[in-house]
PASEBA-1860 file (N, C-alpha, C; in nm, 3 decimals):
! residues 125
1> XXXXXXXX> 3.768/-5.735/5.133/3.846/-5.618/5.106/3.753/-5.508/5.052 ~ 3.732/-5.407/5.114/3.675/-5.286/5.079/3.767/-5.178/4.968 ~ 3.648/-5.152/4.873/3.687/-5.068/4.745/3.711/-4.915/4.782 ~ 3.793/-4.890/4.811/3.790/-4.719/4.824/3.693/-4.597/4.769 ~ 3.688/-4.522/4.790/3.569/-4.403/4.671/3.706/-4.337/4.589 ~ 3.703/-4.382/4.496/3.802/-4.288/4.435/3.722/-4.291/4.288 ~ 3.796/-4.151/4.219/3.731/-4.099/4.171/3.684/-4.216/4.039 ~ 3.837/-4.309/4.060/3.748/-4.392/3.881/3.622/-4.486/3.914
9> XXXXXXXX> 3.544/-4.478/4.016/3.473/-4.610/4.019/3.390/-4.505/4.077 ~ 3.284/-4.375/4.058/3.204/-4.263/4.112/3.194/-4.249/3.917 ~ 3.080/-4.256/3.955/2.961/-4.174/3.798/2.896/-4.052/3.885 ~ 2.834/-3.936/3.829/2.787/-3.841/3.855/2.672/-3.870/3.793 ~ 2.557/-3.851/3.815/2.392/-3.818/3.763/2.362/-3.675/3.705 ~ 2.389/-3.688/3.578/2.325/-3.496/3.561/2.193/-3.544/3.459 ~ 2.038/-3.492/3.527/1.963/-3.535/3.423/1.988/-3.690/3.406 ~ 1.981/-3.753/3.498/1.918/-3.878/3.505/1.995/-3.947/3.393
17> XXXXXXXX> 2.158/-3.907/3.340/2.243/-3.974/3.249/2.345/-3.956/3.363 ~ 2.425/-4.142/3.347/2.566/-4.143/3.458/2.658/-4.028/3.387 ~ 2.741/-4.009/3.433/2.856/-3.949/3.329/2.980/-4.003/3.449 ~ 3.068/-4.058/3.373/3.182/-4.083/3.451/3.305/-3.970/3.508 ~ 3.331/-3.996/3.684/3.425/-3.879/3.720/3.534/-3.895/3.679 ~ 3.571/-3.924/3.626/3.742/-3.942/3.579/3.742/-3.879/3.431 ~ 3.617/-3.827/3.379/3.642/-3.796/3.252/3.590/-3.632/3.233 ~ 3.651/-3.568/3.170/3.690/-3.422/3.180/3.539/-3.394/3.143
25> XXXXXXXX> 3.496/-3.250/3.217/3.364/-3.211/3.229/3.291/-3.215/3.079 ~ 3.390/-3.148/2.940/3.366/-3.140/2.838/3.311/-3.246/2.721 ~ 3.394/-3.357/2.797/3.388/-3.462/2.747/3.244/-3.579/2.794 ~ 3.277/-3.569/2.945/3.112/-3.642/3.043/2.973/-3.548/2.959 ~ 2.991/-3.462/2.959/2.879/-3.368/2.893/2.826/-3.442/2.767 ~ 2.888/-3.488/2.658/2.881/-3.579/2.549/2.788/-3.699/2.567 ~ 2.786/-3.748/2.669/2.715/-3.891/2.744/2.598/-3.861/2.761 ~ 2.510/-3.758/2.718/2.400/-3.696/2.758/2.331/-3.681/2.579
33> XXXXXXXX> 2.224/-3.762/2.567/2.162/-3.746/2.441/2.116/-3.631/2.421 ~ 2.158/-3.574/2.267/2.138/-3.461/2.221/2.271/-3.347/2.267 ~ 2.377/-3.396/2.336/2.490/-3.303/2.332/2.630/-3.365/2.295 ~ 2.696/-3.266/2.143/2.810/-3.273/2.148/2.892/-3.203/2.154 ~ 3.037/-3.213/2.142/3.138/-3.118/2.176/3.108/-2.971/2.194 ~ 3.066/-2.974/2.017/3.052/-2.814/2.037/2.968/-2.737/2.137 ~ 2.840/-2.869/2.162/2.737/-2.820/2.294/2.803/-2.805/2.398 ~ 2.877/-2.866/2.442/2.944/-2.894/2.551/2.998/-2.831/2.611
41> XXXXXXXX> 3.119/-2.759/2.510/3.184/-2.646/2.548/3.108/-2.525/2.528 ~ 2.976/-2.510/2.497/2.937/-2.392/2.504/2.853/-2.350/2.610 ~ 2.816/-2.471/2.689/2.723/-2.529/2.806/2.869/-2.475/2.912 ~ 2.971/-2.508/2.922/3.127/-2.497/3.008/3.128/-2.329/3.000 ~ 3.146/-2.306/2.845/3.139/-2.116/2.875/3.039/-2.044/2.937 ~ 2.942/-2.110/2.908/2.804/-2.041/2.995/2.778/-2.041/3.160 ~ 2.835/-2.198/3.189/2.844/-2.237/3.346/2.996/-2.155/3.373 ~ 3.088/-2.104/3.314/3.188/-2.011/3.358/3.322/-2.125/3.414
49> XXXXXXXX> 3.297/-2.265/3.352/3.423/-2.361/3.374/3.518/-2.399/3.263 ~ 3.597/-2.425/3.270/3.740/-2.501/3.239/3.656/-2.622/3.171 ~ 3.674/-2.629/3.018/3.628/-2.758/2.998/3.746/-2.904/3.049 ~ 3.853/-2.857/3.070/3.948/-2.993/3.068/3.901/-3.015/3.265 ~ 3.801/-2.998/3.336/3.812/-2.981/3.466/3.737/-3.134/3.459 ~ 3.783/-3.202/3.574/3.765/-3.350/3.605/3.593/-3.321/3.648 ~ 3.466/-3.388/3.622/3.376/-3.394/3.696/3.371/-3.407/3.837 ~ 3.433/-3.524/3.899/3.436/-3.553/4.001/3.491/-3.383/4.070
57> XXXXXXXX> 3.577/-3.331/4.038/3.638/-3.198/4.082/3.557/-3.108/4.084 ~ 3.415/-3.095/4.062/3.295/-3.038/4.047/3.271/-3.030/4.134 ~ 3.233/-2.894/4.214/3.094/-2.901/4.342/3.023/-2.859/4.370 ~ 2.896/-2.893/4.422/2.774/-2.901/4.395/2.719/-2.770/4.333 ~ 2.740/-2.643/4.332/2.706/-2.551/4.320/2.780/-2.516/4.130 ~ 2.861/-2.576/4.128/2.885/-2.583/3.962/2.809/-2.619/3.893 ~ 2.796/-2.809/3.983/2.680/-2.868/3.892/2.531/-2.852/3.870 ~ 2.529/-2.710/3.980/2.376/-2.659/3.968/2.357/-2.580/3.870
65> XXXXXXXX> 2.496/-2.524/3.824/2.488/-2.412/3.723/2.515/-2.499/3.546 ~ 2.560/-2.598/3.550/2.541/-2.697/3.452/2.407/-2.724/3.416 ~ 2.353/-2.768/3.532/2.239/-2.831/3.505/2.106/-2.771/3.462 ~ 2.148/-2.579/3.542/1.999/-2.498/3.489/2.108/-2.445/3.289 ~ 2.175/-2.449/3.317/2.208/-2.413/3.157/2.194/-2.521/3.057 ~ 2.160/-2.671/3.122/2.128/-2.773/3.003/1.939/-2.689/2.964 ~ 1.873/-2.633/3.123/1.746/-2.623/3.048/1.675/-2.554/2.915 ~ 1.833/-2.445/2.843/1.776/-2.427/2.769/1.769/-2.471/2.675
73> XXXXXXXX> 1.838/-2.615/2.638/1.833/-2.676/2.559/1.718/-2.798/2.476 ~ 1.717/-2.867/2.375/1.605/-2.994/2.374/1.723/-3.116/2.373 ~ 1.696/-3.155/2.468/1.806/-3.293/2.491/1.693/-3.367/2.562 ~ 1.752/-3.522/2.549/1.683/-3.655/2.617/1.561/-3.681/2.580 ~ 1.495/-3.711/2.662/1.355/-3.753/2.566/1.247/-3.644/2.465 ~ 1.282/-3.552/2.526/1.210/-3.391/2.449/1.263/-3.408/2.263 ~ 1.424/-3.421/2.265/1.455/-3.428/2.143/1.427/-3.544/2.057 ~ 1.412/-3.692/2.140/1.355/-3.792/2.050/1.223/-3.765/2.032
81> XXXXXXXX> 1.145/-3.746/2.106/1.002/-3.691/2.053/0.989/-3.649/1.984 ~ 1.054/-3.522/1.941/1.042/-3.423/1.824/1.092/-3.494/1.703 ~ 1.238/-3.587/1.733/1.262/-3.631/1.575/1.146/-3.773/1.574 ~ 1.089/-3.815/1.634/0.952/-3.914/1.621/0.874/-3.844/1.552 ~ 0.827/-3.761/1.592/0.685/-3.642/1.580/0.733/-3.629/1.395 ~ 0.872/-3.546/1.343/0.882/-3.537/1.231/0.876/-3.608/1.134 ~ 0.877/-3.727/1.166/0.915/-3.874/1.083/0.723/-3.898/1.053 ~ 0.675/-3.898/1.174/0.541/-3.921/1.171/0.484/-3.803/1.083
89> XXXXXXXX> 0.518/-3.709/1.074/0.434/-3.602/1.032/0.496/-3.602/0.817 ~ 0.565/-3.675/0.812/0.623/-3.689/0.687/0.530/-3.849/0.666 ~ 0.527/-3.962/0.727/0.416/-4.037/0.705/0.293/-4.010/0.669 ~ 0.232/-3.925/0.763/0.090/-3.870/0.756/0.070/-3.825/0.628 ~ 0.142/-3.715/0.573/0.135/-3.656/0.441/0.171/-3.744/0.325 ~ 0.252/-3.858/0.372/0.252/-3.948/0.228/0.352/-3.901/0.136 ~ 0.456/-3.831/0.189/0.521/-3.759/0.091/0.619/-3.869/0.047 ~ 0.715/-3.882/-0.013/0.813/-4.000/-0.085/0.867/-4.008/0.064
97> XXXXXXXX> 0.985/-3.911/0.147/1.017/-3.957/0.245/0.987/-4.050/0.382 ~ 0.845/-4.032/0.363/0.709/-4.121/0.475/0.711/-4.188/0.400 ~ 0.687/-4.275/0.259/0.650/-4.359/0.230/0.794/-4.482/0.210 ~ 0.923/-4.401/0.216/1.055/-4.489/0.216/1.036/-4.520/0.366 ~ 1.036/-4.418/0.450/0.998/-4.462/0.586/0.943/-4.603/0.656 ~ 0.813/-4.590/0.569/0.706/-4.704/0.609/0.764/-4.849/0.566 ~ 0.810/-4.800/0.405/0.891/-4.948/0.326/1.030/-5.017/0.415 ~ 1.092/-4.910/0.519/1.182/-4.913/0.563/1.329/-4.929/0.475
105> XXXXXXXX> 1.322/-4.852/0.354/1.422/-4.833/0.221/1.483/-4.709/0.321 ~ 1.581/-4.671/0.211/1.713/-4.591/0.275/1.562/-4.467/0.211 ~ 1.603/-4.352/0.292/1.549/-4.235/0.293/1.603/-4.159/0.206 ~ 1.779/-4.125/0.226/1.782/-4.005/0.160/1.869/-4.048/-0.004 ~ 1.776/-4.116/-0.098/1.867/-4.088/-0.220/1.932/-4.204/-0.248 ~ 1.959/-4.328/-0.133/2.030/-4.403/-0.165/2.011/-4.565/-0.249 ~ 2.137/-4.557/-0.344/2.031/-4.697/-0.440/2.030/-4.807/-0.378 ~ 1.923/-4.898/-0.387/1.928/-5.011/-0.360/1.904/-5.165/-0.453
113> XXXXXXXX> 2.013/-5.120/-0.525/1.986/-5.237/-0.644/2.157/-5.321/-0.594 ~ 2.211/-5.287/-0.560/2.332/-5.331/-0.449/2.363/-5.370/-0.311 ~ 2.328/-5.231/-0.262/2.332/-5.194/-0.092/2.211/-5.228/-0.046 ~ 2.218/-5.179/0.049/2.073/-5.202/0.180/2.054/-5.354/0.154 ~ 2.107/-5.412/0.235/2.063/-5.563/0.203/1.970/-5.588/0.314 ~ 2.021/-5.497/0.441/1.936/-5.518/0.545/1.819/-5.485/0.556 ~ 1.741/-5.416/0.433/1.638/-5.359/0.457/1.532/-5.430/0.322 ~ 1.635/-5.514/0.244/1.560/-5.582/0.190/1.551/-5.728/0.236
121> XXXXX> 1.664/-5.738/0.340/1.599/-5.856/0.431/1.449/-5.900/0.493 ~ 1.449/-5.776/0.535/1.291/-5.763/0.641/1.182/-5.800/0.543 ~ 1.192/-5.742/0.401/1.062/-5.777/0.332/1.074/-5.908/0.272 ~ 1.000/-5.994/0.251/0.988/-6.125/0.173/0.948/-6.098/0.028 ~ 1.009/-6.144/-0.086/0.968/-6.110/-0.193/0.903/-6.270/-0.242
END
């Protein structure tokens, strides 16, 4: 028995992330590291669409205009780099935040005479 093409079983490729057709353009947009809602719909006002519009209901010439308006963004691997790069560059300097880093302790503030059990798992005392 052959599966039909309908729209719930079709993912779309934007930038090398699936995004599913059955799920409203605003929303598939989200499935893409480094964008949320608010990106989303502002990526929809810029491409000149309907955020509640089905992906699959997209054609091709929309999703060209999606896709040059993601470039001005830092999404996918560009944006993990950069939050890598910062983490490293707070190591390098040795400042308290690089050095909770390295210990793998909570970073911002948080006590651990209770919590973080998981992070006093990893070390052997």
């Amino acid at each position: 028995m052959e599966r039909k093409n309908t729209s719930s079983n079709r993912t779309i490729l934007i930038r090398g992330t699936k995004i599913p057709a059955d799920k409203q353009i605003k929303i598939g947009l989200t499935y893409i590291y480094g964008i949320g809602r608010t990106l989303a719909l502002e990526i929809c006002k810029k491409s000149s669409l309907l955020g509640s519009e089905l992906t699959a209901a997209l054609n091709p010439e929309q999703m060209l205009e999606v896709s040059n308006s993601l470039n001005e963004y830092t999404i996918l691997g560009d944006l993990s780099n950069q939050r890598k790069n910062k983490v490293l560059d707070l190591v390098n300097i040795k400042c308290n935040r690089g050095m909770r880093h390295i210990k793998k302790f909570p970073v911002r503030g948080q006590s651990t005479r209770r919590n973080a059990r998981s992070c006093k798992k990893s070390k052997k005392w």
